[in-house]
C-alpha positions in Angstrom: 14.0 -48.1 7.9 13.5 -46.1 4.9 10.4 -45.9 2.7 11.1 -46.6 -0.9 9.5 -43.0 -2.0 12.2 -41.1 0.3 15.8 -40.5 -0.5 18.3 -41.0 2.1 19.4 -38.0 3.8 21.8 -37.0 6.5 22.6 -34.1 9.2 25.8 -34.0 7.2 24.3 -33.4 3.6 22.0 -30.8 5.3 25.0 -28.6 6.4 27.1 -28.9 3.4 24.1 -27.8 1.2 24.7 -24.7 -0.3 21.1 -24.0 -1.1 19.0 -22.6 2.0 16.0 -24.5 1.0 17.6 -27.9 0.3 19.3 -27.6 3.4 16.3 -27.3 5.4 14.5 -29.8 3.4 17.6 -32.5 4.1 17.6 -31.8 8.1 13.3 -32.4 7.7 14.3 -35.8 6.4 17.0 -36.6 8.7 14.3 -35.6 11.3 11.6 -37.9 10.4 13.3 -40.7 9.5 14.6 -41.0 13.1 10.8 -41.4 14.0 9.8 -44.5 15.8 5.9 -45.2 15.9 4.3 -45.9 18.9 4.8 -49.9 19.3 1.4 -50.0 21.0 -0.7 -48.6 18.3 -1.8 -45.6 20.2 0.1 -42.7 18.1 -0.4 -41.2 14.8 0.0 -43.6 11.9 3.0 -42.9 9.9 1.1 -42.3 6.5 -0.7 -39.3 8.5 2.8 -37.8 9.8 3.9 -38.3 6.6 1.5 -36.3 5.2 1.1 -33.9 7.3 4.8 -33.2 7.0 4.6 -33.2 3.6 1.9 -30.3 3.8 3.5 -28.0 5.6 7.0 -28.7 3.9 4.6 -27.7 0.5 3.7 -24.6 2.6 6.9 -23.4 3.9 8.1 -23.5 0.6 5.7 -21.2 -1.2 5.9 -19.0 2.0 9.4 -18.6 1.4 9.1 -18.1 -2.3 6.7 -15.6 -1.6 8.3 -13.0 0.6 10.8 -11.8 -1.6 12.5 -8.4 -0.9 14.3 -6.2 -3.9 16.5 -3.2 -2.9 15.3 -0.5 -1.9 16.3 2.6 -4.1 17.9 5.4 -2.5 18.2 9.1 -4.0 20.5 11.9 -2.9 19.1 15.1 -2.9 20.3 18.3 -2.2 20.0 20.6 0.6 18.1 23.2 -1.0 15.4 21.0 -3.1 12.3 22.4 -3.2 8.7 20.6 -2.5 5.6 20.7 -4.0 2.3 20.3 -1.5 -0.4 17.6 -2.5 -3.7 18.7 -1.2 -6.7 16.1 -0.6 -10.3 17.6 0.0 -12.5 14.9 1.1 -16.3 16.3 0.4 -19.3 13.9 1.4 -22.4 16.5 -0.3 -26.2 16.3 0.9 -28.1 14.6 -2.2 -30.2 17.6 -2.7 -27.4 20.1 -3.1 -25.0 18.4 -5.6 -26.2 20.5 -8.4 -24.8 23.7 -6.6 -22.1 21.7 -5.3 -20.8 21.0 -8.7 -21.3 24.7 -10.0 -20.0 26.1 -7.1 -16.5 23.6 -7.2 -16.5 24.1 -11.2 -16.1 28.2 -10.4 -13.3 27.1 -7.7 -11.2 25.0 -9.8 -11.1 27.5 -12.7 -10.1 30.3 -10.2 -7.4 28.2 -8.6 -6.0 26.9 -11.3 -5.7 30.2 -12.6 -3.4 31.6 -9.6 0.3 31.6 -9.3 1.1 28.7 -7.7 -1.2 26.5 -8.6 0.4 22.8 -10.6 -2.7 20.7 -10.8 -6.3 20.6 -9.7 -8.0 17.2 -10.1 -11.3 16.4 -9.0 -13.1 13.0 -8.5 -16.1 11.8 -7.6 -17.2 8.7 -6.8 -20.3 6.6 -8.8 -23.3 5.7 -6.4 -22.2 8.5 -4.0 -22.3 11.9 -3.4 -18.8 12.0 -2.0 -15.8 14.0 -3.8 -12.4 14.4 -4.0 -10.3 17.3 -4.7 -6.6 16.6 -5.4 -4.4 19.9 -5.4 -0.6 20.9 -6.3 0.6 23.2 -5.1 4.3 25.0 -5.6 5.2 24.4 -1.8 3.6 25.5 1.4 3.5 29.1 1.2 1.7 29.0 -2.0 -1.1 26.4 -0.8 -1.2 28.9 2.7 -1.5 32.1 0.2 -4.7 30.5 -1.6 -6.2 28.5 1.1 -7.0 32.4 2.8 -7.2 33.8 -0.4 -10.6 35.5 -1.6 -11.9 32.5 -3.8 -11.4 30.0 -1.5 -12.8 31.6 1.4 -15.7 32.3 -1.0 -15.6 28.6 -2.0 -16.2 27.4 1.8 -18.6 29.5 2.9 -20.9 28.6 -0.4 -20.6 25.0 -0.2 -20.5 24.7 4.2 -24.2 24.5 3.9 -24.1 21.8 0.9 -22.1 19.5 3.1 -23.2 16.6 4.9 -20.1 16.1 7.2 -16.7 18.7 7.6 -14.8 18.5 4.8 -11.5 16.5 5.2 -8.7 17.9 4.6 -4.9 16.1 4.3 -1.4 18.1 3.0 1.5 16.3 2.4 4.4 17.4 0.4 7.1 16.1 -1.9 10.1 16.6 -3.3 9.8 18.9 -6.9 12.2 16.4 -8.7 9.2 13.9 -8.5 6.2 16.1 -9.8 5.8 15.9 -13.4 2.5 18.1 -14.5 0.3 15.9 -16.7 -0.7 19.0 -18.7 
């Protein structure tokens, strides 16, 4: 028996469908219009299955449309391509020191910037907090390694250890020098 708001819809439609969706949606219908209420009233009225199917059809559907997976692009690099090293220096500083904090990283940045090396310095600091960021570039590994020991950096940590509330954190990763453009 088929209700007059359903089109008619068999196994065989559902597996010459071309479209993934359409198919699946042909093999629901084929599926519930096999279904035979309970004769003694006890089951699930068929408005309520009918719903409810229709719900989670709806939901399937935008599940589906949402997951949606472009290529992935690829690049070919050579052997010998060089890599730039990101630097992040996470700084949480004690509310009565940011004042020397900031004079004390303002003398580091202008120092580091200044050495060989050096791409980018960017610093952030976030509102309501006392918490800073210190993004670095550096021109690979050996250059971040010659600064991190040099004499203004070692300066730099030993003015600021007493400023700060928690070890600084700090993360290196590096990346190819194709992908580094300096905003300068």
């Amino acid at each position: 028996m088929l209700r007059p708001h359903m089109q008619q819809a068999t196994v065989a439609d559902a597996s010459t469908a071309t479209d993934p969706l359409s198919s699946r949606r042909a093999r629901r219908l084929a599926r519930f219009q096999s279904y035979q209420p309970d004769q003694e009233g006890g089951g699930v009225t068929p408005l309520a299955l009918t719903t409810e199917i229709q719900r989670l059809s709806s939901l399937i559907d935008r599940l589906e449309n949402k997951v949606l997976i472009s290529g992935v692009e690829e690049e070919h690099a050579e052997e010998d391509d060089s890599n730039v090293v990101v630097v992040l220096r996470e700084l949480a500083v004690a509310d009565s020191s940011v004042n020397d904090f900031k004079s004390a990283l303002r003398t580091y940045c202008e120092t580091s910037r200044a050495q060989d090396g050096c791409n980018h310095i960017l610093v952030r600091s976030f509102s309501g907090t006392t918490k800073f960021a210190i993004y670095e570039v550096w021109d690979g590994q050996d250059s971040w390694q010659g600064h991190f020991t040099s004499k203004s950096s070692r300066m730099f940590q030993k003015t600021i250890i007493d400023h700060l509330e928690a070890p600084q954190a700090v993360k290196v990763m590096p990346m190819p020098a194709s992908w580094w453009q300096d905003p300068q």
